[in-house]
C-alpha positions in Angstrom: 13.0 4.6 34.3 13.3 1.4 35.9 13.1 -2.4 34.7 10.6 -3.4 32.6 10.8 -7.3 32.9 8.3 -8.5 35.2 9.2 -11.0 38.3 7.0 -13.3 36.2 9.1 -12.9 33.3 12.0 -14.0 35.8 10.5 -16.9 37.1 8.7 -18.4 33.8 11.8 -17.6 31.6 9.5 -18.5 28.5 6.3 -18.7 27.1 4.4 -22.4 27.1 1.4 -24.5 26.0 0.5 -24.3 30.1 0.4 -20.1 30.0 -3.3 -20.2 29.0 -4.3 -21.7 32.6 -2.9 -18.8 34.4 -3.0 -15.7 31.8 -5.7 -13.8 31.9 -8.3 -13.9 29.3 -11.6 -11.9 27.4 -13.7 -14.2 25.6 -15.2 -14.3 22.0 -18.7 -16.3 21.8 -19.1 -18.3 18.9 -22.5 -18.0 17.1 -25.1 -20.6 17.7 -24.7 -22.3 14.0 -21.2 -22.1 13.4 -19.4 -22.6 9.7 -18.6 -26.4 9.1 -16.0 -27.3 6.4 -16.6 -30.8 4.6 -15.8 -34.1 5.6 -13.7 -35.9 3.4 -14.1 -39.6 3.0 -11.2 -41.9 4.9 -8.2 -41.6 3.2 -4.7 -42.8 2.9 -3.0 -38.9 2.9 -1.5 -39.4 6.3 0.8 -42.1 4.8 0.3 -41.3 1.3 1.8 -37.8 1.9 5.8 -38.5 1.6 7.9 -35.1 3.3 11.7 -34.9 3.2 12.6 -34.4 7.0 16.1 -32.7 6.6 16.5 -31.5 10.6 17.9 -34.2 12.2 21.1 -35.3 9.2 23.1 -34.0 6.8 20.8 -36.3 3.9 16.9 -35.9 4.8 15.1 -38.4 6.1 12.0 -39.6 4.2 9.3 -39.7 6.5 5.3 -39.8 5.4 3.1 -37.4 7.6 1.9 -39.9 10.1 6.2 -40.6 10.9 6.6 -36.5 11.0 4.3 -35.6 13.6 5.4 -38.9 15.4 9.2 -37.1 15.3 8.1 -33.8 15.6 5.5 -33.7 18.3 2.5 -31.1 17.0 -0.5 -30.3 18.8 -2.8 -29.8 16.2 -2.2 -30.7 12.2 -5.0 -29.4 9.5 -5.2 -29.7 5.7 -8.6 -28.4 4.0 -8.6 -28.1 0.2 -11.9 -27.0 -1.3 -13.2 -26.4 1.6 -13.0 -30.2 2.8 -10.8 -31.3 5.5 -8.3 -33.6 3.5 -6.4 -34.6 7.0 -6.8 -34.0 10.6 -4.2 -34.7 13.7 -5.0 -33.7 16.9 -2.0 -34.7 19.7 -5.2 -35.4 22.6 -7.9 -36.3 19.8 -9.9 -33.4 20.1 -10.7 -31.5 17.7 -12.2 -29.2 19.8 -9.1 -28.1 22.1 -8.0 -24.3 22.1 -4.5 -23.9 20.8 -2.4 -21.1 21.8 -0.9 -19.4 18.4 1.2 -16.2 20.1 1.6 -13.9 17.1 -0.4 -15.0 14.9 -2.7 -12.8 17.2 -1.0 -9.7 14.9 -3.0 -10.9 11.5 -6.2 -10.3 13.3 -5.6 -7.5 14.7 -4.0 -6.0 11.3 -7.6 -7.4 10.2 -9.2 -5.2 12.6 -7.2 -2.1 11.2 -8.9 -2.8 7.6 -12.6 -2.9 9.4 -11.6 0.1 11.0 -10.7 2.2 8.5 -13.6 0.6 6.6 -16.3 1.9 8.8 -14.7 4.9 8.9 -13.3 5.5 12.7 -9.9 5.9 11.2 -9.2 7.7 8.2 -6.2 5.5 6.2 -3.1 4.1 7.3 -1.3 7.0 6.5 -2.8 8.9 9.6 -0.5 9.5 12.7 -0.6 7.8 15.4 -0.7 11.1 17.8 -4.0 12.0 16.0 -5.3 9.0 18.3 -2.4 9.0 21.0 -1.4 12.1 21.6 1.9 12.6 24.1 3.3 9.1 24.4 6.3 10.1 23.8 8.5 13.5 24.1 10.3 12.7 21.0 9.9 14.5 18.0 10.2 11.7 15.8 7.1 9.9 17.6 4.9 12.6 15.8 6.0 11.4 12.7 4.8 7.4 13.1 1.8 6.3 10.6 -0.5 3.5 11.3 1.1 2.2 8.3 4.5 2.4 10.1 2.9 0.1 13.0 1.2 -2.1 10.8 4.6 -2.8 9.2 6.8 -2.8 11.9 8.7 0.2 10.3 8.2 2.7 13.3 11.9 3.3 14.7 10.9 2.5 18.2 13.6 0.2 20.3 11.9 -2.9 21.9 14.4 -4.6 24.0 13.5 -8.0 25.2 12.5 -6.2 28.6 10.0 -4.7 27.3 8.6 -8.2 25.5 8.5 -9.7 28.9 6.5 -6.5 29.9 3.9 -6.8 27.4 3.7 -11.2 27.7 4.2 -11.2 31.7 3.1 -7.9 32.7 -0.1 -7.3 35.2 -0.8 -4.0 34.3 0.2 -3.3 30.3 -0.1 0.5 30.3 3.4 0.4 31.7 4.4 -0.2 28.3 3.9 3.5 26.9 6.9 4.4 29.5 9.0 2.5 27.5 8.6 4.2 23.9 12.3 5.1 22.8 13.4 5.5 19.1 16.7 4.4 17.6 15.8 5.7 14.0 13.9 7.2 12.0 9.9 6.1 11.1 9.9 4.8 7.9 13.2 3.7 7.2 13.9 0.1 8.5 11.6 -2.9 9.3 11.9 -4.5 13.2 9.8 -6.7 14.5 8.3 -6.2 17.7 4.9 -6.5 20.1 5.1 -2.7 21.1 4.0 -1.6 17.1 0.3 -3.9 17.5 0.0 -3.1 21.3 0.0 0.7 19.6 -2.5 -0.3 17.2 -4.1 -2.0 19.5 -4.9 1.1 22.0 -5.9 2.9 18.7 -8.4 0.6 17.9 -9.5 0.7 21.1 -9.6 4.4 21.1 -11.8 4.7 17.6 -13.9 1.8 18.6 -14.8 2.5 22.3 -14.9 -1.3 23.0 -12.3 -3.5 24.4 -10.8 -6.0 21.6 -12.3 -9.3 21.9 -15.7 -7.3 21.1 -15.0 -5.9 18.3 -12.8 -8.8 16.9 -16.3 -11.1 17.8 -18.3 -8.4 16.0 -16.0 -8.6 13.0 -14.9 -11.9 12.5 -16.1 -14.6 15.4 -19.9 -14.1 14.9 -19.8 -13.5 10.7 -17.1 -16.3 10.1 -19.3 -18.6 12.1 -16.6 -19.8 14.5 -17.0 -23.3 16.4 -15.4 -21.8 19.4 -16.1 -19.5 22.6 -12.5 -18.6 22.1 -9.8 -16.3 24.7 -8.1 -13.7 24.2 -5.6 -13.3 26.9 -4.9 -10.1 28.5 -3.8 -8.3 31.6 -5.6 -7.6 35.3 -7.5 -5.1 34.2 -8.7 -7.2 31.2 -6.5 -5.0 28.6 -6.0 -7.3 25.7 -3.2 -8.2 24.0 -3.0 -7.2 20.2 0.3 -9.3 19.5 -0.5 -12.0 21.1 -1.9 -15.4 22.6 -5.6 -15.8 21.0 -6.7 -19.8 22.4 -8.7 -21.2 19.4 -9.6 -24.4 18.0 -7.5 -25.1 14.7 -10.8 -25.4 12.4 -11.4 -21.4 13.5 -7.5 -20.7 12.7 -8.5 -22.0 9.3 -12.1 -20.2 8.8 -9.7 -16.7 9.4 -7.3 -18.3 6.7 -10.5 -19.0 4.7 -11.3 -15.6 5.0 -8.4 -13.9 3.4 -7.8 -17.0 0.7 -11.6 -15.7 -0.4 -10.2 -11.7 0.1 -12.9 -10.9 2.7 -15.3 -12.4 0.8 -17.7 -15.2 2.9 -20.3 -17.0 1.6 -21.2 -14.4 -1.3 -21.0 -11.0 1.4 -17.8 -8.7 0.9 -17.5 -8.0 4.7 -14.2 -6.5 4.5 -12.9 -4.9 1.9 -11.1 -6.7 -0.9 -8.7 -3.7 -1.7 -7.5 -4.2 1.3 -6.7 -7.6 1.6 -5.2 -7.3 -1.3 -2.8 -4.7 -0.6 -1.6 -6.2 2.8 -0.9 -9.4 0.7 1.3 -7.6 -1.9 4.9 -6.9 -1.8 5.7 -3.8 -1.0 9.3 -2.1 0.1 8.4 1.0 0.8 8.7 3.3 3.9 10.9 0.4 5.1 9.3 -2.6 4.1 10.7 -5.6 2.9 9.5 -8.4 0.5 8.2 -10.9 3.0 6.2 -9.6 4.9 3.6 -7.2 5.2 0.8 -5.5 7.4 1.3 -8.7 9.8 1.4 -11.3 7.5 4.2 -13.3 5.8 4.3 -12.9 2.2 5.8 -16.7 0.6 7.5 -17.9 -2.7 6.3 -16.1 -5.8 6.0 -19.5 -7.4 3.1 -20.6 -4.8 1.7 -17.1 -4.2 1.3 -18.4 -0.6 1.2 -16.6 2.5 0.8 -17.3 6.1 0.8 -15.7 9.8 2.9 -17.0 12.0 3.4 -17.3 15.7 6.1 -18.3 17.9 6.7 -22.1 18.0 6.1 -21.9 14.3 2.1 -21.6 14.5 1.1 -21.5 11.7 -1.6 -20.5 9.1 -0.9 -21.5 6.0 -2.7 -20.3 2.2 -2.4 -21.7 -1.3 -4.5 -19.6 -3.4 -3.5 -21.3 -6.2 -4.8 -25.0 -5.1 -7.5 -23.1 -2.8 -5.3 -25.0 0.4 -5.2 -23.7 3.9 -2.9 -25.7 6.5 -3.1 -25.1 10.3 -0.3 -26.5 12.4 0.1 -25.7 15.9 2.9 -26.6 17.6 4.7 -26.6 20.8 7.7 -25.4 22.0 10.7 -27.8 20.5 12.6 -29.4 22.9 15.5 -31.5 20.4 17.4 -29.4 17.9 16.0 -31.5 15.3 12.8 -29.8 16.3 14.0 -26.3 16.4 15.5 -27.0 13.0 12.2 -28.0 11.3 11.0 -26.0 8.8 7.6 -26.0 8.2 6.8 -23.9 5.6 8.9 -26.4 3.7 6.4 -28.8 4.9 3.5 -27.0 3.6 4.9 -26.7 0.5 5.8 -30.6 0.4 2.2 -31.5 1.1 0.9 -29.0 -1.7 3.0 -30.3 -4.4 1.3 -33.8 -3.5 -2.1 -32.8 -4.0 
């Protein structure tokens, strides 16, 4: 069958902030009076806020916010509680800069699922994916994959790290279907991979008739009154990328986050159904699930009742229904081990015990 890792995948070894000036891209246009949260007045929160930095020691270090991102380079650093921006850090100053967030690409599009199912192009998650792709694979177990078993990374399919590099690097992403092999059973086991939401993404496509970024700027960009004319990158023929690398400002990051804190409710108008944000934010181990995580998004500590979606480099949107808080941080990739070692959800929950 061949190699599936792209000579760019050879060359670039690794994603990076600097992808976005050579990747291709489809564009969302933001509406001409976007959404504004409220200002706060100056505050002291940057060095008010007090967060145990355990990665570079044995002990932790006690550093307040300002000393964090000052040890822990971050391109972009939100808090909004109550709909007012408590604390902004931006690593060039403006707020206004596109951040990368990698898989945090996956909430939206599991977003897109929910609109599609309801406006009645697919009929529920429990549907098979041949119904909308028929013959990808010869295997008789790839008849038996539900949306549901994409959604939740429970399909069986093998993704080896060729096949990543396919889908991040590759010119023409179609090649991807050659690579559909199983190693278990649908249903059984949860795996992480890109080749379960570039599924759902050709579905979606499929139901739709539109590429992506026009029905995601349909959906969400236009109703959520987004700030940004954000990207969407994608291959050569302008195939988008359902897993991955959406450039957005960190405000919009937190308007989506806004969006499921308020269960697809904004400002008064149920435009996506609340059943369904709330069943992708429950907990639910069957068919191969697992506790923490969930139709693309990360399900957190029972005590908060938080929950996030993540990308690589520990993007992040971060929820706290309970004290209405939504943090965006957007980071690079590390470069120290103390970096790497960082964990931010810790962070997050540092910063809401303080407010």
């Amino acid at each position: 069958m061949g190699c599936a890792l792209p000579m760019r995948g050879v060359v670039y070894l690794r994603p990076d902030l600097k992808d976005h000036k050579w990747l291709h891209a489809r564009e969302m246009k933001a509406p001409e009076t976007p959404f504004r949260f409220y200002e706060s007045a100056p505050n002291d929160l940057g060095t008010r806020i007090g967060i145990n930095d355990w990665s570079p020691y044995v002990v932790p270090i006690w550093r307040n916010l300002e000393e964090l991102l000052q040890a822990h380079p971050n391109q972009a650093l939100v808090v909004i509680r109550n709909d007012t921006i408590l604390y902004e850090h931006y690593a060039d100053g403006d707020r206004n800069h596109l951040n990368p967030s990698y898989s945090v690409a996956k909430s939206f599009t599991s977003a897109l699922v929910g609109f599609a199912i309801q406006d009645g192009l697919i009929g529920s998650l429990d549907d098979l994916v041949s119904t909308y792709l028929p013959n990808l694979s010869k295997d008789p177990r790839y008849n038996r994959v539900k949306l549901k078993h994409l959604l939740n990374h429970t399909s069986g399919i093998e993704h080896p790290l060729t096949v990543d590099g396919l889908l991040y690097y590759g010119k023409y992403l179609g090649k991807a279907t050659r690579f559909i092999k199983f190693v278990r059973e649908p249903g059984v086991d949860q795996a992480y991979m890109n080749m379960n939401v570039w599924l759902l993404g050709l579905v979606l496509e499929k139901v739709t008739g539109a590429p992506l970024n026009e029905y995601m700027q349909a959906k969400i960009w236009l109703p959520l009154g987004m700030e940004s004319n954000a990207r969407w990158s994608a291959d050569r023929k302008e195939r988008i990328k359902p897993y991955c690398c959406i450039q957005a400002t960190a405000l919009d990051y937190a308007k989506f986050g806004r969006f499921y804190l308020k269960k697809g409710n904004w400002q008064g108008e149920q435009l996506l159904n609340e059943g369904w944000v709330e069943s992708t934010l429950s907990r639910d181990t069957t068919e191969g699930g697992t506790f923490g995580y969930h139709n693309c998004w990360y399900i957190g500590y029972k005590e908060y009742n938080d929950f996030l979606a993540i990308g690589l480099y520990k993007q992040h949107i971060y929820i706290n229904p309970n004290k209405n808080i939504i943090i965006i941080s957007m980071n690079e990739r590390p470069h120290t081990k103390a970096q790497k070692s960082l964990n931010w959800e810790d962070v997050f929950h540092q910063i809401v015990d303080q407010l």
